[in-house]
C-alpha positions as CSV (number, residue, x, y, z in Angstrom):
1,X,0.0,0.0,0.0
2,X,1.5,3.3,-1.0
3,X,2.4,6.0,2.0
4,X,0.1,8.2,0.7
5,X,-2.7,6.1,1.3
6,X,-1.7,4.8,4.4
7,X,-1.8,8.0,5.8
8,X,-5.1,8.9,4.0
9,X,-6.7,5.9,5.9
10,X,-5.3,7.2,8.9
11,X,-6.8,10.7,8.4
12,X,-9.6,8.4,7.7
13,X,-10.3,6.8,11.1
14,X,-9.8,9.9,13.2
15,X,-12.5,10.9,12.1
16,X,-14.8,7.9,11.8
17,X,-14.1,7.4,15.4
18,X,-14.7,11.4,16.2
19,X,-18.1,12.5,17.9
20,X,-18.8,15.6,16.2
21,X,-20.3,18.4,18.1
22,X,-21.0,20.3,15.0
23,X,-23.5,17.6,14.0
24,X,-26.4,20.3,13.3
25,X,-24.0,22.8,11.1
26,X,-23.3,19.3,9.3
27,X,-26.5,18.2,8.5
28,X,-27.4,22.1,7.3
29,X,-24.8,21.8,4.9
30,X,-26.3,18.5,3.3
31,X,-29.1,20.0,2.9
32,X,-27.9,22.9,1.5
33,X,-26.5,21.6,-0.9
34,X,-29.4,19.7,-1.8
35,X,-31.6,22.8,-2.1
36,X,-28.7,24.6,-3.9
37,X,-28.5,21.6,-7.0
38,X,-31.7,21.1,-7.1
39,X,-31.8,16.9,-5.9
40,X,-32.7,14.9,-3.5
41,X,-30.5,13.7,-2.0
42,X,-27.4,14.9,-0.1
43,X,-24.2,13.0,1.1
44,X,-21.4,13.3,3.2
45,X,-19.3,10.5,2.9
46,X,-15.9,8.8,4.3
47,X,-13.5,6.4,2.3
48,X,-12.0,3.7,4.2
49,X,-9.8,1.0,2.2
50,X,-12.8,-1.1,1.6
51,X,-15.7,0.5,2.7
52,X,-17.5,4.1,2.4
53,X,-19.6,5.4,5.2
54,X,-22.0,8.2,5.0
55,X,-21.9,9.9,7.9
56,X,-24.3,12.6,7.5
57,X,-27.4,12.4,4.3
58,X,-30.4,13.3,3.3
59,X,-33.2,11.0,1.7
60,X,-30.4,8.0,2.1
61,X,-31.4,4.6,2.9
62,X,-27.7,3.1,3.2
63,X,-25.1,3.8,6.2
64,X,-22.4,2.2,4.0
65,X,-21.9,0.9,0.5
66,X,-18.3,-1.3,-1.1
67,X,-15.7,1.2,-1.7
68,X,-15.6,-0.8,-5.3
69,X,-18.8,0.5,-6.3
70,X,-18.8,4.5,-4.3
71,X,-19.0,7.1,-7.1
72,X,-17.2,9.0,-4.3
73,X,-14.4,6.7,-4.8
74,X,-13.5,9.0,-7.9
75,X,-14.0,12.1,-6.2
76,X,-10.8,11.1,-4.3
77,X,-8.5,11.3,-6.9
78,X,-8.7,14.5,-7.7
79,X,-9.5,18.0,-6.5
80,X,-12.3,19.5,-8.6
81,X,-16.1,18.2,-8.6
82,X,-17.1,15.3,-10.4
83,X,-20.3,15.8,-12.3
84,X,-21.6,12.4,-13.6
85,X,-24.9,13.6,-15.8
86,X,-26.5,10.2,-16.2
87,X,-24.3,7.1,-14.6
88,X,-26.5,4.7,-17.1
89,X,-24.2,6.3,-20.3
90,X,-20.6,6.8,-18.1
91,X,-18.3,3.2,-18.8
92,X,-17.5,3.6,-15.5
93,X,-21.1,3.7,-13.7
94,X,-23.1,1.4,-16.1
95,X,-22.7,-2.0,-14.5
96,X,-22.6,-0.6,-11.1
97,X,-25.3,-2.3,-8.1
98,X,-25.9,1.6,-6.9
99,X,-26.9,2.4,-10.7
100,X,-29.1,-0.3,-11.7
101,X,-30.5,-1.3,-8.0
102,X,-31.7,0.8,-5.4
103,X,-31.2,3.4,-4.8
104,X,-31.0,3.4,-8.7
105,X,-28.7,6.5,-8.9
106,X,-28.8,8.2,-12.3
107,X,-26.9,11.6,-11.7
108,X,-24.2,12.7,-9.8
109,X,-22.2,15.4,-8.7
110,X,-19.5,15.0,-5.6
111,X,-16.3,17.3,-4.1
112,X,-13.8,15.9,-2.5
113,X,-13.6,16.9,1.3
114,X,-9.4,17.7,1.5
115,X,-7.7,18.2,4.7
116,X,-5.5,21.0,5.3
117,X,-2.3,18.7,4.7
118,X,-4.1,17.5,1.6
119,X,-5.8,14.0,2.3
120,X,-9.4,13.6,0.1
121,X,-11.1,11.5,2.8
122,X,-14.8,11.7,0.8
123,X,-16.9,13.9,-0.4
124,X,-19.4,16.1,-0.3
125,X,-22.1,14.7,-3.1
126,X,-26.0,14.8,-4.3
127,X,-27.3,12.6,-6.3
128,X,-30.4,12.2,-8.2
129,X,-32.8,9.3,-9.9
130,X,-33.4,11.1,-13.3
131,X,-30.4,12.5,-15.4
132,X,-29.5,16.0,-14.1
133,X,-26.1,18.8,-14.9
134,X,-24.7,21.3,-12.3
135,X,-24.2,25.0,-13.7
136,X,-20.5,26.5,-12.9
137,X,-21.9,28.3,-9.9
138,X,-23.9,25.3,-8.4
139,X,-20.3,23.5,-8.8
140,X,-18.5,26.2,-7.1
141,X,-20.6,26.5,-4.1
142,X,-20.9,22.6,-3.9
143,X,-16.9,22.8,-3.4
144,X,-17.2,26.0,-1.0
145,X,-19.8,23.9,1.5
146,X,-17.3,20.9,0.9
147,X,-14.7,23.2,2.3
148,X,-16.7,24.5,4.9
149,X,-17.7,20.8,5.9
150,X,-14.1,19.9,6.0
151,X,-13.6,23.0,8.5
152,X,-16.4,22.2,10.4
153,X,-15.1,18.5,10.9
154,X,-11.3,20.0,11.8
155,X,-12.7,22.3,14.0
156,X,-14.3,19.0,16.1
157,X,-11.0,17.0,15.5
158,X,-8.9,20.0,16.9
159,X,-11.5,20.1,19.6
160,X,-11.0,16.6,20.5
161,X,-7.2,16.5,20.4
162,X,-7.6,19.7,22.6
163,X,-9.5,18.0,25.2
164,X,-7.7,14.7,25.1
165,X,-4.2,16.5,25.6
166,X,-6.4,19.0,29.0
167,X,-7.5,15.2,30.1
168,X,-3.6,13.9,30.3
169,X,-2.5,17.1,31.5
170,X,-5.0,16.8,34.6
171,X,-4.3,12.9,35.0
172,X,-0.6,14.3,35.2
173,X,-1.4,16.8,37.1
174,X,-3.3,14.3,39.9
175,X,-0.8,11.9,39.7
176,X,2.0,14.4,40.3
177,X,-0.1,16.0,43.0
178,X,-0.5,12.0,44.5
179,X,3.3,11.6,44.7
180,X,3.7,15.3,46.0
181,X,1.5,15.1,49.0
182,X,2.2,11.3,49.4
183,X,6.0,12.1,50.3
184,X,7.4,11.7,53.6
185,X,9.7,14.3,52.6
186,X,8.6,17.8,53.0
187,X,9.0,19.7,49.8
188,X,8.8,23.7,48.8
189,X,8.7,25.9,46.1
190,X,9.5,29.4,46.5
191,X,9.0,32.4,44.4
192,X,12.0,35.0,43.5
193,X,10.8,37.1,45.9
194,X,10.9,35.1,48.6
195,X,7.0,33.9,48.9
196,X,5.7,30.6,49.0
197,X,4.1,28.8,45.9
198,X,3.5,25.1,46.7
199,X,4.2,23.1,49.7
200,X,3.3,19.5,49.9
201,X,1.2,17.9,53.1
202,X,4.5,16.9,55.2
203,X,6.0,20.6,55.0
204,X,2.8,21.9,56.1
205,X,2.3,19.6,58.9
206,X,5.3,21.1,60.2
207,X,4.8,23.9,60.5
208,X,1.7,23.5,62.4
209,X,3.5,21.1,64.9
210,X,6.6,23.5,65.1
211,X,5.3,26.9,64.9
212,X,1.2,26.2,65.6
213,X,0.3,27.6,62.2
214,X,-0.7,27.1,58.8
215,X,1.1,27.9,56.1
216,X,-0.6,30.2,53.1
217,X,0.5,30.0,49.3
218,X,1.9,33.6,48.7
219,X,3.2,34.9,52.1
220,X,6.5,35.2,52.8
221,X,8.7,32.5,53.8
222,X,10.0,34.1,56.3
223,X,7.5,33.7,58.7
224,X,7.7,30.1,58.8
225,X,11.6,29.7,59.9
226,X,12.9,29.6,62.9
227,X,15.2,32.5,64.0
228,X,18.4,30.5,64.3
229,X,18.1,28.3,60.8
230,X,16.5,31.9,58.6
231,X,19.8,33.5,58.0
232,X,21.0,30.3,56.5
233,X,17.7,29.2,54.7
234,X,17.7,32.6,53.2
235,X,21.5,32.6,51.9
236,X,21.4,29.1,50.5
237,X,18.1,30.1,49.2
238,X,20.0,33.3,46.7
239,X,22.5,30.8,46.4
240,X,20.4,28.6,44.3
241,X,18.2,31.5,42.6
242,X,21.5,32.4,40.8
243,X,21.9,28.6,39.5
244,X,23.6,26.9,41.9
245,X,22.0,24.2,43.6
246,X,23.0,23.5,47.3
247,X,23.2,20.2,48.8
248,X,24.2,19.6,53.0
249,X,23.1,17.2,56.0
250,X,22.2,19.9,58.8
251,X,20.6,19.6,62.4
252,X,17.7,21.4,61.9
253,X,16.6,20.7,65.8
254,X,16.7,23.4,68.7
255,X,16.0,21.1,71.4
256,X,16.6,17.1,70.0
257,X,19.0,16.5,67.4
258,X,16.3,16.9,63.6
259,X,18.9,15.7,61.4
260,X,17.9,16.2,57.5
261,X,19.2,16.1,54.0
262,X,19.1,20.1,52.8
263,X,18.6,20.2,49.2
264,X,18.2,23.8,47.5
265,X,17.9,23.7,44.0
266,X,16.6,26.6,41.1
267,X,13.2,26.0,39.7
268,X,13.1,26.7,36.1
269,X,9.9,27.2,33.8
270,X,9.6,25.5,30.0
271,X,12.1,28.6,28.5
272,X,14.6,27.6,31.0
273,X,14.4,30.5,32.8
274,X,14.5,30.8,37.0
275,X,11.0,31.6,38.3
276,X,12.1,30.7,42.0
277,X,13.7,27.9,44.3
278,X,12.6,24.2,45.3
279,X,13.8,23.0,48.7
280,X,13.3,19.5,49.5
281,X,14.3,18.2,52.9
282,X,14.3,14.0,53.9
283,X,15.0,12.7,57.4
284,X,17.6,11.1,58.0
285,X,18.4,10.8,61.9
286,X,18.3,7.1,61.8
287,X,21.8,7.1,59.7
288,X,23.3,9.8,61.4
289,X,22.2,7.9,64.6
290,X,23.6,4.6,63.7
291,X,26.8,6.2,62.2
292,X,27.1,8.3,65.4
293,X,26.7,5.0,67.2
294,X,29.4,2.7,65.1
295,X,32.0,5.5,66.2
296,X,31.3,5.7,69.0
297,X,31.6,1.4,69.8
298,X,34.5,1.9,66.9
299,X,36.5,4.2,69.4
300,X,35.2,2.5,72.6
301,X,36.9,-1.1,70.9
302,X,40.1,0.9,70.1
303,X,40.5,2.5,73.7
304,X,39.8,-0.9,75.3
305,X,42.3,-3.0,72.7
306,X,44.9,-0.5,73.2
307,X,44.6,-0.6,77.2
308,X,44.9,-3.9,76.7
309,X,48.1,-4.4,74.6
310,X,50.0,-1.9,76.9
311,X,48.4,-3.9,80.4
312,X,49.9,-7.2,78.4
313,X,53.4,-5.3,77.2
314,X,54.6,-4.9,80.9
315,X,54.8,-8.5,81.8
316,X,56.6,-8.8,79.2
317,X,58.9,-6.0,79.2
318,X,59.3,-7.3,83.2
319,X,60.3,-10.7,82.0
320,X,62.0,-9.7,78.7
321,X,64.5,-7.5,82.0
322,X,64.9,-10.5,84.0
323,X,65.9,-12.9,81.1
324,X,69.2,-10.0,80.4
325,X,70.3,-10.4,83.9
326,X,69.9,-14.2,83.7
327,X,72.2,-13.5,80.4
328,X,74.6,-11.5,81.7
329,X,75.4,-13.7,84.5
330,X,75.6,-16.3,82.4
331,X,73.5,-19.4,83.8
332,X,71.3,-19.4,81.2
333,X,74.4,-21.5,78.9
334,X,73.8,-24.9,77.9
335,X,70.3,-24.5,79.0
336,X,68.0,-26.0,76.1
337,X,64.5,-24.8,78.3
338,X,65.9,-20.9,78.2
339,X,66.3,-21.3,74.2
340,X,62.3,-22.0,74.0
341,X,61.6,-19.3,76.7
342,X,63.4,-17.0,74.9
343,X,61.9,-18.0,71.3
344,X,57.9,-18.0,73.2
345,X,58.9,-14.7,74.9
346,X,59.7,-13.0,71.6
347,X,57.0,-14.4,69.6
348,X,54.5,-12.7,72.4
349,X,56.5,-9.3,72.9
350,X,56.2,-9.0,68.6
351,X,52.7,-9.9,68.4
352,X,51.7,-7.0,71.8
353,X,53.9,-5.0,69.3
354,X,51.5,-5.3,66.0
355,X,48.5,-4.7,68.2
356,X,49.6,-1.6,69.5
357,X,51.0,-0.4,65.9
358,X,47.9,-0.9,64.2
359,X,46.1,0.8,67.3
């Protein structure tokens, strides 16, 4: 199947599949252009790749016919109006079901309905029982309500897209909003002047907890921050409103220790530009605590092993003295017992020595 078409079909199905709120301009038009060429019968049809659906008509039995036998299958191949004056003469229309069945079509006249990137979906087309012809201006104004059709049924697909594309942004939107408030974390966004703009559930709560009020979208920050943490909050805050994000582990506490993750970082809108500052602050007191507490038993083990080593090196050193006087006396010769208390002696005077080195 040839691109072209492919995407024809596709242009096809958006808007078989569209509910059209311009329905009643629709239908005026059909029969418009019925009352304009004198017939009828009005159409407004769709061509699918085997089908053709009338979606809108006037004094028309059928919802769809084959695409094989459509008159409106011509229409699509070109741009002008296709006036057939009696189908029973035209080669083309003589053997065709529509023609010599009901609903026994003799004349016809259809323009194709082109989208603005120049797919002919259908047409717009009237049709007749008894031989008929279209004068140049009944021709021109079938094309002009053809056009207008086409912008009509735009208009509705635009429409749709529009409020598809509102719908996701809202789902989003929720969603985002879900996660936001959800968040054990407490999360800010400040303006460039120092005001609030958003503030998730966990923020707010804490301010009612530490300060006994609630906090209001458009007052200043300043009012919710401590006296001892604002002149820090506030630089770190200018620090990340010129593009610099700042990132620290602070306690946050007066009283108890509040340990938290600090993160200041600029808030930029969809042309990149700084509109103001997110702060987003996690707790994180448990791994301070247990880091605060493997120190502390870290240095508590060293203190105790290196006590020890020393308590165990004087014995040593006391008998490591006594075995060089027994030397320099000399009764320690030919004696094969002061060879392996010598050799034991050493080995435990080098190992109290590795202890207290790595200490």
């Amino acid at each position: 199947m040839p691109h072209q078409e492919t995407q024809r079909l596709q242009a096809v199905h958006r808007f078989l599949n569209l509910k059209f709120s311009k329905e009643k301009e629709l239908k005026e038009i059909i029969r418009l252009a019925a009352t304009i060429c004198g017939t009828p019968t009005a159409l407004l049809t769709l061509i699918d790749k085997d089908t053709q659906y009338i979606k809108f008509r006037q004094a028309f039995d059928f919802e769809t016919t084959l695409r094989k036998d459509a008159f409106c299958n011509h229409v699509i191949e070109q741009d002008e109006v296709i006036v057939v004056p009696d189908a029973k003469l035209d080669s083309r229309f003589v053997n065709n079901p529509l023609v010599n069945n009901d609903p026994n079509i003799r004349f016809y006249a259809g323009a194709p309905l082109v989208t603005n990137d120049g797919h002919r979906l259908g047409s717009l087309c009237v049709i007749n029982q008894i031989p008929g012809q279209l004068t140049e201006n009944q021709q021109l104004m079938l094309m002009i309500l053809a056009k207008q059709a086409m912008q009509l049924m735009d208009f509705d697909e635009s429409l749709n897209l529009l409020k598809e594309q509102f719908n996701e942004a809202k789902r989003s939107e929720i969603e985002l909003r879900s996660f936001f408030e959800s968040s054990m974390d407490h999360h800010l966004l400040l303006g460039r002047n120092f005001e609030i703009l958003a503030f998730n559930k966990a923020w707010g709560n804490h301010v009612i907890n530490a300060y006994g009020r609630q906090m209001e979208k458009g007052k200043p920050m300043i009012d919710y921050i401590h006296p001892d943490n604002l002149h820090l909050f506030y630089k770190d805050y200018q620090t990340a409103l010129k593009g610099t994000a700042v990132y620290d582990e602070r306690n946050l506490g007066q009283s108890r220790n509040n340990w938290r993750l600090v993160k200041f970082e600029p808030a930029f809108n969809p042309a990149g530009e700084i509109i103001g500052v997110s702060v987003n602050t996690a707790d994180v007191n448990k791994r301070i605590e247990h880091e605060n507490t493997v120190k502390a038993q870290t240095e508590q083990l060293n203190e105790i092993a290196f006590i020890q080593s020393h308590e165990l090196r004087k014995p040593v050193a006391s008998i490591l003295g006594l075995m060089d006087l027994i030397r320099m006396d000399g009764r320690n010769e030919g004696m094969e017992e002061w060879l392996m208390l010598e050799k034991a002696v050493q080995e435990l005077d080098d190992k109290i020595r590795m202890i207290i080195k790595v200490i």
